[in-house]
mmCIF file of the N, C-alpha and C atoms, coordinates in Angstrom:
data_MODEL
# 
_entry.id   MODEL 
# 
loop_
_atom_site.group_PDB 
_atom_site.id 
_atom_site.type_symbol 
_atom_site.label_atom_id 
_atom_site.label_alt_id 
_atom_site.label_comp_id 
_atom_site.label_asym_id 
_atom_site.label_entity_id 
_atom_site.label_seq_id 
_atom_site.pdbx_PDB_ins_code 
_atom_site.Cartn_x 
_atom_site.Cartn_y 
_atom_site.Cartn_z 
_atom_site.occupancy 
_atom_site.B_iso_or_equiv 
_atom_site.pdbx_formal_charge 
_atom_site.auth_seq_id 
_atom_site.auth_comp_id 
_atom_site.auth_asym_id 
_atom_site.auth_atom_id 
_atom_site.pdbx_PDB_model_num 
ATOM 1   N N  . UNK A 1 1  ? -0.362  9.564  5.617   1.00 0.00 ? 1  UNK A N  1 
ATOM 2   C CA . UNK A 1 1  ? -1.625  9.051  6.085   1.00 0.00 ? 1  UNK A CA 1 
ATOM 3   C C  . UNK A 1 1  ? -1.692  7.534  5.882   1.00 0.00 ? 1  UNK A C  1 
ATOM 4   N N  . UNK A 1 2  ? -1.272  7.132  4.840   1.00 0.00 ? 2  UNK A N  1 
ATOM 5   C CA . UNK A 1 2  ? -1.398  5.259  4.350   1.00 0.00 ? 2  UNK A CA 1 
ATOM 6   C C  . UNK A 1 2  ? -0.006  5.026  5.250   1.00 0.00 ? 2  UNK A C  1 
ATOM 7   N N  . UNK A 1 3  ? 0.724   5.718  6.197   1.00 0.00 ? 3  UNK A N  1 
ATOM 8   C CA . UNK A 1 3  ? 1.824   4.734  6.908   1.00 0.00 ? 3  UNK A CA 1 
ATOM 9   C C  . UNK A 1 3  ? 0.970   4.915  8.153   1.00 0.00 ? 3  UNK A C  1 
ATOM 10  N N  . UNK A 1 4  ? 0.510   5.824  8.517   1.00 0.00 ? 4  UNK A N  1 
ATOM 11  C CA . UNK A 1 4  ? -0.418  6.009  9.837   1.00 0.00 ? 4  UNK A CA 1 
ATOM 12  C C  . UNK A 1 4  ? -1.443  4.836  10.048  1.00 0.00 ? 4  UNK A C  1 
ATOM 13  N N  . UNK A 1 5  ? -2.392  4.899  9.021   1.00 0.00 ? 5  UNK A N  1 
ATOM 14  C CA . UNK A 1 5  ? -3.360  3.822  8.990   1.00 0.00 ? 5  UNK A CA 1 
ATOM 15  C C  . UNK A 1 5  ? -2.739  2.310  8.797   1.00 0.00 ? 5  UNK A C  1 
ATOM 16  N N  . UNK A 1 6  ? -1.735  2.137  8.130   1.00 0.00 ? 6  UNK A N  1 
ATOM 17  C CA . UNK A 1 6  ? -0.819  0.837  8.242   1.00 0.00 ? 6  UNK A CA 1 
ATOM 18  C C  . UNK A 1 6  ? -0.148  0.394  9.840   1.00 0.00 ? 6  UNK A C  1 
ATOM 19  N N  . UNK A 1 7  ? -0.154  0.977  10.152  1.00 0.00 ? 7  UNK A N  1 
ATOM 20  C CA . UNK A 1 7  ? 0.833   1.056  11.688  1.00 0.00 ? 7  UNK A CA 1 
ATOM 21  C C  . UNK A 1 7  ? -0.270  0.747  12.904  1.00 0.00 ? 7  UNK A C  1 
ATOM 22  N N  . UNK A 1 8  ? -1.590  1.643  12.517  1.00 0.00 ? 8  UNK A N  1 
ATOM 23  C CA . UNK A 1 8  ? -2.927  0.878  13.203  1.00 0.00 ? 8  UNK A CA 1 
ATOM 24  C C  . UNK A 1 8  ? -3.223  -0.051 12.388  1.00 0.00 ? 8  UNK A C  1 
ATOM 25  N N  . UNK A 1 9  ? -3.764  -0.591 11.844  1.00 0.00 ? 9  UNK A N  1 
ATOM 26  C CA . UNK A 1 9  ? -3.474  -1.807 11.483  1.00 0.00 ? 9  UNK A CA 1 
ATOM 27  C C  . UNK A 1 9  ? -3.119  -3.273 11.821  1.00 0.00 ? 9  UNK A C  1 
ATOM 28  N N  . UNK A 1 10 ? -1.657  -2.949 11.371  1.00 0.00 ? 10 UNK A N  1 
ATOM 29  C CA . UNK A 1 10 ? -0.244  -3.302 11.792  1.00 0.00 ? 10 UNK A CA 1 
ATOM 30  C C  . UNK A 1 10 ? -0.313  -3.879 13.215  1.00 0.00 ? 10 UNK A C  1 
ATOM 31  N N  . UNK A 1 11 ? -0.892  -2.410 14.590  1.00 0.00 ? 11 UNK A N  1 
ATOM 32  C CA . UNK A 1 11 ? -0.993  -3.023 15.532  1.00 0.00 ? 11 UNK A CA 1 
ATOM 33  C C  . UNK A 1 11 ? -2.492  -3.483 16.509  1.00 0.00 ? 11 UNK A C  1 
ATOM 34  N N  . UNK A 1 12 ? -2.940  -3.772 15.135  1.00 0.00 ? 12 UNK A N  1 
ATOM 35  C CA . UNK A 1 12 ? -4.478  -4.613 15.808  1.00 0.00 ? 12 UNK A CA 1 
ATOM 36  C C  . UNK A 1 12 ? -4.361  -6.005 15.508  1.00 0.00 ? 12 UNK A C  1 
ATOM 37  N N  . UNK A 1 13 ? -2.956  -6.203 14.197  1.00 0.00 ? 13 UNK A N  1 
ATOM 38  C CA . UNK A 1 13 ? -3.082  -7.971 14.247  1.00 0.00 ? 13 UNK A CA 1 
ATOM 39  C C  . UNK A 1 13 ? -3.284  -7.755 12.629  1.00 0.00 ? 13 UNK A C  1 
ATOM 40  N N  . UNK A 1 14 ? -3.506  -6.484 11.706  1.00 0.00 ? 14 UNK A N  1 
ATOM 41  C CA . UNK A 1 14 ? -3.592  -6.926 10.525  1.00 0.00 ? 14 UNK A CA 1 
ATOM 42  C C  . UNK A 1 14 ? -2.679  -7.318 9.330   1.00 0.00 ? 14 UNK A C  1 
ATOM 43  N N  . UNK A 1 15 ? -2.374  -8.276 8.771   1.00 0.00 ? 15 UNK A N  1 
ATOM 44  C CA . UNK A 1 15 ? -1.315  -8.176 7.914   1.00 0.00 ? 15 UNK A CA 1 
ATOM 45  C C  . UNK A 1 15 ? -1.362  -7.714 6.257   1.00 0.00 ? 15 UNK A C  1 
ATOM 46  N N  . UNK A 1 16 ? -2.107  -7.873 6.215   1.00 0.00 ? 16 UNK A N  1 
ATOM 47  C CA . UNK A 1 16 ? -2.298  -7.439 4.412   1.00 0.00 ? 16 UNK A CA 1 
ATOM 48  C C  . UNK A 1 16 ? -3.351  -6.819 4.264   1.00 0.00 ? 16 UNK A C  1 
ATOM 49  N N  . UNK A 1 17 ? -3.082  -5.913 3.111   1.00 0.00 ? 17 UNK A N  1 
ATOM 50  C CA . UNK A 1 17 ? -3.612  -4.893 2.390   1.00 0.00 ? 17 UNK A CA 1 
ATOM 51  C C  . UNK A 1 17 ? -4.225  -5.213 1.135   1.00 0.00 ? 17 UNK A C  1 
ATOM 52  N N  . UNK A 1 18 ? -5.575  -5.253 1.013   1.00 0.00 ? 18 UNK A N  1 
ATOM 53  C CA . UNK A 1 18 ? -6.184  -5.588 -0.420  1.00 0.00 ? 18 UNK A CA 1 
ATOM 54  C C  . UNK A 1 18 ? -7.163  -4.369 -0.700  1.00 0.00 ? 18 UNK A C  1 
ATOM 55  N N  . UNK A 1 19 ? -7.252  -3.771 -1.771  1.00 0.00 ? 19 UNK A N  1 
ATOM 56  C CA . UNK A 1 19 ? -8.139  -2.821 -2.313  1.00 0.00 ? 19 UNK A CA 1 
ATOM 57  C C  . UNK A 1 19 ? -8.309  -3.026 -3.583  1.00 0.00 ? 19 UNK A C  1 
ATOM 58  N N  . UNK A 1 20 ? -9.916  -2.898 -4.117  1.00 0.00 ? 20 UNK A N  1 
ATOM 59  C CA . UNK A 1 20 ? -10.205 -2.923 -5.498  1.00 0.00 ? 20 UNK A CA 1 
ATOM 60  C C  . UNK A 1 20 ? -11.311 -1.205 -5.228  1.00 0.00 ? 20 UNK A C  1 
ATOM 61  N N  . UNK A 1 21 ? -10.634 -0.687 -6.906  1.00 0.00 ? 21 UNK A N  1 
ATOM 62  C CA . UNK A 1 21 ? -11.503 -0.080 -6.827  1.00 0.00 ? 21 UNK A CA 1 
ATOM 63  C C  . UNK A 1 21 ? -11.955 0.195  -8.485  1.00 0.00 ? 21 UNK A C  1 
ATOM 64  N N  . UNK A 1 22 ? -12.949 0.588  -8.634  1.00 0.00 ? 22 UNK A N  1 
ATOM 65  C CA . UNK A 1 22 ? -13.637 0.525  -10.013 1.00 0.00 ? 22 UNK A CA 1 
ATOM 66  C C  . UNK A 1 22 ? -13.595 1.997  -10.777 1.00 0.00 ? 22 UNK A C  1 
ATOM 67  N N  . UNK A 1 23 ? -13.054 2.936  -10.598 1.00 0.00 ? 23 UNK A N  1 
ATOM 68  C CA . UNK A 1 23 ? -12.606 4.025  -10.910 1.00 0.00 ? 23 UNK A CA 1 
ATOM 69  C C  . UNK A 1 23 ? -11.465 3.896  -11.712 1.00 0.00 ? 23 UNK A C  1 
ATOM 70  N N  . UNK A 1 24 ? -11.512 4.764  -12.753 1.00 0.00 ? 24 UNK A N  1 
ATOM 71  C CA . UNK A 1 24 ? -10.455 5.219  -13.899 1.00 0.00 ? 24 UNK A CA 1 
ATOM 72  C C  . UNK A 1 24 ? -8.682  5.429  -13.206 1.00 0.00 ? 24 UNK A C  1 
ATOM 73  N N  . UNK A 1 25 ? -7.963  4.114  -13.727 1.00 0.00 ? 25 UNK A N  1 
ATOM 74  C CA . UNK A 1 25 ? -6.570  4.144  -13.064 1.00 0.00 ? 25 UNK A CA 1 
ATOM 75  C C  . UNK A 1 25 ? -6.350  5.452  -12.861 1.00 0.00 ? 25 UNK A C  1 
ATOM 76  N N  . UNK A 1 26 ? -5.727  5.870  -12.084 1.00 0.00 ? 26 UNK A N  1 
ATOM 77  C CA . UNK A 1 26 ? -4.637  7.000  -11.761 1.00 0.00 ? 26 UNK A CA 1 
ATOM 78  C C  . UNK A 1 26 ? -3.198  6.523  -11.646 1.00 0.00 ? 26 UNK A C  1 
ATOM 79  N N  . UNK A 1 27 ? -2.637  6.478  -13.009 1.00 0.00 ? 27 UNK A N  1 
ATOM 80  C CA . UNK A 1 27 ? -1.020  6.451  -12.952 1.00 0.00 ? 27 UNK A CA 1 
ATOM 81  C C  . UNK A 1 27 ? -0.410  7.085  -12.159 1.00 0.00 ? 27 UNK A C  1 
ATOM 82  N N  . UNK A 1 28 ? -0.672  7.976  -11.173 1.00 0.00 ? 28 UNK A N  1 
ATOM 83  C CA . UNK A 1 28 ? 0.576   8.553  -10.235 1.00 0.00 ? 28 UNK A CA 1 
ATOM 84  C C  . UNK A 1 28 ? -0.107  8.230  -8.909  1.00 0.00 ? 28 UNK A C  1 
ATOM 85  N N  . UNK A 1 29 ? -1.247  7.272  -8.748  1.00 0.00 ? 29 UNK A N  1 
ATOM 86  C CA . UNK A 1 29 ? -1.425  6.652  -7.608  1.00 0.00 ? 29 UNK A CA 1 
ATOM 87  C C  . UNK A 1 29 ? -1.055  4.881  -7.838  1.00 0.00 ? 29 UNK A C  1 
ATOM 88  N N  . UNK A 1 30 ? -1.620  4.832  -8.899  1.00 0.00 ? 30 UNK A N  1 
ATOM 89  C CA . UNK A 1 30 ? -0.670  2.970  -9.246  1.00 0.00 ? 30 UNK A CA 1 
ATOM 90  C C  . UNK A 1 30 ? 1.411   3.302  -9.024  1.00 0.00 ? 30 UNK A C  1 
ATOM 91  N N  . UNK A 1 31 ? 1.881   4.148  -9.916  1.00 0.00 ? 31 UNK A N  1 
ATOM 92  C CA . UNK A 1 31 ? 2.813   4.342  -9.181  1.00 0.00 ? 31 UNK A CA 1 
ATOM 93  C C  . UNK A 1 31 ? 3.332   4.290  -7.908  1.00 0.00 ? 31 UNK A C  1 
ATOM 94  N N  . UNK A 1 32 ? 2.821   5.286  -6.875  1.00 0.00 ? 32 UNK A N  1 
ATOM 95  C CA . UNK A 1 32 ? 2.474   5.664  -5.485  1.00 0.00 ? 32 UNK A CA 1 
ATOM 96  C C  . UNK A 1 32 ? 2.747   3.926  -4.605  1.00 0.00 ? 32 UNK A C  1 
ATOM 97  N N  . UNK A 1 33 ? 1.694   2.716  -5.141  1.00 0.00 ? 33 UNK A N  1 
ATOM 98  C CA . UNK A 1 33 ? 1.354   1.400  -4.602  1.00 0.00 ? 33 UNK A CA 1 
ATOM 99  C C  . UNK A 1 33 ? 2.650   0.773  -4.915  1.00 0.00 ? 33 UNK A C  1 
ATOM 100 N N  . UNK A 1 34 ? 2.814   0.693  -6.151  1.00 0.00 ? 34 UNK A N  1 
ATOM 101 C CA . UNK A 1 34 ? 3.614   -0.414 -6.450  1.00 0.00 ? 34 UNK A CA 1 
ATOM 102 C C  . UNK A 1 34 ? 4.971   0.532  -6.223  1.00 0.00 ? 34 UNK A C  1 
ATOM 103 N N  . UNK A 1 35 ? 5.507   1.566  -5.776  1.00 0.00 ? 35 UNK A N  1 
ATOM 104 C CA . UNK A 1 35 ? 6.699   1.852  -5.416  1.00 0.00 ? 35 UNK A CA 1 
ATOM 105 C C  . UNK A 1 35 ? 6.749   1.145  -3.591  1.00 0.00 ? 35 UNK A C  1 
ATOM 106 N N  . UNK A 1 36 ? 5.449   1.214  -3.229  1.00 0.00 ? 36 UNK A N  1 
ATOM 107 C CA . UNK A 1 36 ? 5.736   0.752  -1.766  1.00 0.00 ? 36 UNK A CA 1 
ATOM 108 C C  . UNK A 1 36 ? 5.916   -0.537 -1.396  1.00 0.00 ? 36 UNK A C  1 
ATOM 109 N N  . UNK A 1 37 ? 5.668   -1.487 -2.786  1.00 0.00 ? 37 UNK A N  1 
ATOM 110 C CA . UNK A 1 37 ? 5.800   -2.616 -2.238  1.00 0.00 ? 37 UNK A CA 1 
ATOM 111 C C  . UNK A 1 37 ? 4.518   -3.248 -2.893  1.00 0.00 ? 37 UNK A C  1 
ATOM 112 N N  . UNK A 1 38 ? 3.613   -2.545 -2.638  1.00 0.00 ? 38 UNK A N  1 
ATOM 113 C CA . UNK A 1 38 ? 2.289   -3.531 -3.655  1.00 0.00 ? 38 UNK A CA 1 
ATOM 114 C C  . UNK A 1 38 ? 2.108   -4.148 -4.907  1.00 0.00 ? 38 UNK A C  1 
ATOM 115 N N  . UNK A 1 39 ? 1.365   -4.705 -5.392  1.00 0.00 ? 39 UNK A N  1 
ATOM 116 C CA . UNK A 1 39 ? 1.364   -5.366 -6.627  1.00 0.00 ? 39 UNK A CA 1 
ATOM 117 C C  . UNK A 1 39 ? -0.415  -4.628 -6.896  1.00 0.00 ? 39 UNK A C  1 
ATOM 118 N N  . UNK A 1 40 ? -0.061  -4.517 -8.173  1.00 0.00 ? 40 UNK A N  1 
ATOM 119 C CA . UNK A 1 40 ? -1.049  -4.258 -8.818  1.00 0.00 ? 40 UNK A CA 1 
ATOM 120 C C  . UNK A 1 40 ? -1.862  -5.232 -10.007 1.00 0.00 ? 40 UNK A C  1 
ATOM 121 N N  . UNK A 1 41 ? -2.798  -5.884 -9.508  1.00 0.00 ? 41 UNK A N  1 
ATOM 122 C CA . UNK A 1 41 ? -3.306  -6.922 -10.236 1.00 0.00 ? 41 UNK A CA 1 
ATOM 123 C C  . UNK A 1 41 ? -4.371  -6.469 -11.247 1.00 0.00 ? 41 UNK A C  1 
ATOM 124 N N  . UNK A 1 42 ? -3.844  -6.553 -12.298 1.00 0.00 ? 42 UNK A N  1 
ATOM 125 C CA . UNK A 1 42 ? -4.772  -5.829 -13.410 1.00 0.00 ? 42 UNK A CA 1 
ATOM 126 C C  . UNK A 1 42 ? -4.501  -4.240 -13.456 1.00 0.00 ? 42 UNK A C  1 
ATOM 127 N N  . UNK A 1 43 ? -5.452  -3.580 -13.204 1.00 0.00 ? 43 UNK A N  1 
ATOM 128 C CA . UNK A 1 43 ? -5.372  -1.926 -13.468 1.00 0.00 ? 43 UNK A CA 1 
ATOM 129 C C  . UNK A 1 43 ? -6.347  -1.529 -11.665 1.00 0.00 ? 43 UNK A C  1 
ATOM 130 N N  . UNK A 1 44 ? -6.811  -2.685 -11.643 1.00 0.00 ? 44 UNK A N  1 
ATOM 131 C CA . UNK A 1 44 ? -8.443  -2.049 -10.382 1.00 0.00 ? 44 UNK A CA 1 
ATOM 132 C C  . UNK A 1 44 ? -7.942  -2.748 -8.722  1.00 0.00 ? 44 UNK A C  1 
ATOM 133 N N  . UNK A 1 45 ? -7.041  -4.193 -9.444  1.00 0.00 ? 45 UNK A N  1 
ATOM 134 C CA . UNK A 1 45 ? -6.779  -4.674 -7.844  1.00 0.00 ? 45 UNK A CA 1 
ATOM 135 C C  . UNK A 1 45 ? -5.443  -4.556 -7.230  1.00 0.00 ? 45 UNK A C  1 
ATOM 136 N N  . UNK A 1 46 ? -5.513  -3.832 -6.081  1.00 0.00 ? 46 UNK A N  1 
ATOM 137 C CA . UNK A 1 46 ? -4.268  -3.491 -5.160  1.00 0.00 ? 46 UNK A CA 1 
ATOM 138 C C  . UNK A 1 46 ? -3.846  -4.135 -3.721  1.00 0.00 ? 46 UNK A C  1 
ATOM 139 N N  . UNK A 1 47 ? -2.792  -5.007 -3.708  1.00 0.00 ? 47 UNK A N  1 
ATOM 140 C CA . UNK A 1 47 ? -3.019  -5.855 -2.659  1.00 0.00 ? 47 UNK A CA 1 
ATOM 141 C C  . UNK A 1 47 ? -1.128  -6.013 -2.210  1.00 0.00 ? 47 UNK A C  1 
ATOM 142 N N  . UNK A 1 48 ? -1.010  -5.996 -0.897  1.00 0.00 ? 48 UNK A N  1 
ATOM 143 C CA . UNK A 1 48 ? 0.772   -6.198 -0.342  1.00 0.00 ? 48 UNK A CA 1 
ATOM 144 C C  . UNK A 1 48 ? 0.571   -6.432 1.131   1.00 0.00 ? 48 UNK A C  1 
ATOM 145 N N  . UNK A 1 49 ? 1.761   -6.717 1.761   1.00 0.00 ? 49 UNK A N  1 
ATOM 146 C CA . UNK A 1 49 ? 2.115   -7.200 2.746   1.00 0.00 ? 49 UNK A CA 1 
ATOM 147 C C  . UNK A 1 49 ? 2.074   -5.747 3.642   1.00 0.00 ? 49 UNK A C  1 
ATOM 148 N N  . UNK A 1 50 ? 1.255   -5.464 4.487   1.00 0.00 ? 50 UNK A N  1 
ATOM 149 C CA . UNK A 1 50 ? 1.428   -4.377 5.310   1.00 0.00 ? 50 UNK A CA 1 
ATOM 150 C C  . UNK A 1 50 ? 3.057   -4.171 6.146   1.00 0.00 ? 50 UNK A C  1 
ATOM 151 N N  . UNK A 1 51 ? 3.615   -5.021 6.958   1.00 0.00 ? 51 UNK A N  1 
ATOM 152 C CA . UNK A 1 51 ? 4.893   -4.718 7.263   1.00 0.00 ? 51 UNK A CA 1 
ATOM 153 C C  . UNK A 1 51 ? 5.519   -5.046 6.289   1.00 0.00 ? 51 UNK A C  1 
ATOM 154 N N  . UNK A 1 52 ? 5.723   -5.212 5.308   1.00 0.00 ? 52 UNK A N  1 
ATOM 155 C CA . UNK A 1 52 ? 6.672   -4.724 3.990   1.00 0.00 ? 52 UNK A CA 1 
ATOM 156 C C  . UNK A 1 52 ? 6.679   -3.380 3.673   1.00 0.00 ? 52 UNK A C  1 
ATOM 157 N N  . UNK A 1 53 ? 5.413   -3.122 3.443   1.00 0.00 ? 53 UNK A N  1 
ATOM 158 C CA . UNK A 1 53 ? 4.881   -1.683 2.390   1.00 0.00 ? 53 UNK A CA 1 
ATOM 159 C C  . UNK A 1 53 ? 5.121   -0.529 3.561   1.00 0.00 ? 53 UNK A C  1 
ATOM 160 N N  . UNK A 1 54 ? 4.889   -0.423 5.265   1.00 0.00 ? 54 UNK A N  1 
ATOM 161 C CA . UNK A 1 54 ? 5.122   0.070  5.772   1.00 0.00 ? 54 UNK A CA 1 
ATOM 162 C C  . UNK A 1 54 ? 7.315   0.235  6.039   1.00 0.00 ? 54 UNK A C  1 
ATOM 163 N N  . UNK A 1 55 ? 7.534   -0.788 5.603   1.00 0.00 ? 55 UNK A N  1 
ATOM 164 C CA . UNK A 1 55 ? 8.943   -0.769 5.685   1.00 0.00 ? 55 UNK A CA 1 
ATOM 165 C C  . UNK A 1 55 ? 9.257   0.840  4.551   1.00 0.00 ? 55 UNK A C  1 
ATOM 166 N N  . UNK A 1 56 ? 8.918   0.057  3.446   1.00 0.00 ? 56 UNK A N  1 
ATOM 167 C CA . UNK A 1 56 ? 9.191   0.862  1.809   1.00 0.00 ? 56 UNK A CA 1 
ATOM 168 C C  . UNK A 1 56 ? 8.866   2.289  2.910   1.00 0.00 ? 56 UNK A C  1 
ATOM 169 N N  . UNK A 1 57 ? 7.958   2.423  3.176   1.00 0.00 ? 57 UNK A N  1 
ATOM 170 C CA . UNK A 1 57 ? 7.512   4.179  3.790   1.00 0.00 ? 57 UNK A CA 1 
ATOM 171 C C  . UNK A 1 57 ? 8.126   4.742  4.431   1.00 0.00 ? 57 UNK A C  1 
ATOM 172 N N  . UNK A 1 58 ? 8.777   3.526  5.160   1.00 0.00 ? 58 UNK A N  1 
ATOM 173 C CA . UNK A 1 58 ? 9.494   4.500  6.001   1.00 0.00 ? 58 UNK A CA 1 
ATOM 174 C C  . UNK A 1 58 ? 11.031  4.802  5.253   1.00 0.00 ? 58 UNK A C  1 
ATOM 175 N N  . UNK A 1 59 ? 11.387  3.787  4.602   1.00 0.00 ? 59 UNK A N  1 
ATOM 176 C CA . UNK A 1 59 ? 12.699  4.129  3.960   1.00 0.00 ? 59 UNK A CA 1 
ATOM 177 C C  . UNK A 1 59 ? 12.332  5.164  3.163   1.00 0.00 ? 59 UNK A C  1 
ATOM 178 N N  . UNK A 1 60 ? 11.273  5.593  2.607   1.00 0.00 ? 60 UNK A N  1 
ATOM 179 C CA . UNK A 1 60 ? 11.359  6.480  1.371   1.00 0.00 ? 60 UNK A CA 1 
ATOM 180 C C  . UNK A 1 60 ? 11.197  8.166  2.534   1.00 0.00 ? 60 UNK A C  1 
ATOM 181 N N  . UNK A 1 61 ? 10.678  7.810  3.272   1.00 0.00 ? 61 UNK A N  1 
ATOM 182 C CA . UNK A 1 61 ? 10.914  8.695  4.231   1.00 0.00 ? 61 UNK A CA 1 
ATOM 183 C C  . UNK A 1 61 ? 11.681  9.186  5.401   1.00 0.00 ? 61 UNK A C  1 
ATOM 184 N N  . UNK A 1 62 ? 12.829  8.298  5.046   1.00 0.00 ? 62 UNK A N  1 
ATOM 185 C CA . UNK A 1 62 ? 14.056  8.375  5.778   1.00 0.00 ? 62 UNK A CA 1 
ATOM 186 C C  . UNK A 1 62 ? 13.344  8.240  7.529   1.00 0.00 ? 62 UNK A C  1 
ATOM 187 N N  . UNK A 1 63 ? 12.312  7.650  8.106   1.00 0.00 ? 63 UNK A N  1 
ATOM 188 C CA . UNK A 1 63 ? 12.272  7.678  8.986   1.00 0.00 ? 63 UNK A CA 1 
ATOM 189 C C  . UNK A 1 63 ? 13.267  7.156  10.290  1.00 0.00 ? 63 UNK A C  1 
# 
């Protein structure tokens, strides 16, 4: 679903990805980000290069 919504995105002209959210980390979703390519700033802010992070997706998905 996050390579789907990257790819629209992607082809409306958007390049980067920023999300904060104020909810209790989830270590196997901070994982999840920063395996694709994102950086995780602090514990709450999540922010990367959409055709990067869409790259990581597709390699991890052998597409």
């Amino acid at each position: 679903m996050v390579g789907l919504t990257f790819e629209l995105a992607k082809s409306g002209g958007i390049e980067n990805f920023d999300s904060i959210t104020y909810r209790v980390p989830n270590h196997d979703a901070l994982a999840f980000w920063q395996g694709i390519g994102a950086f995780v700033r602090g514990l709450f802010h999540i922010e990367g290069n959409i055709s990067e992070m869409l790259d990581q997706i597709k390699t991890e998905r052998k597409i």
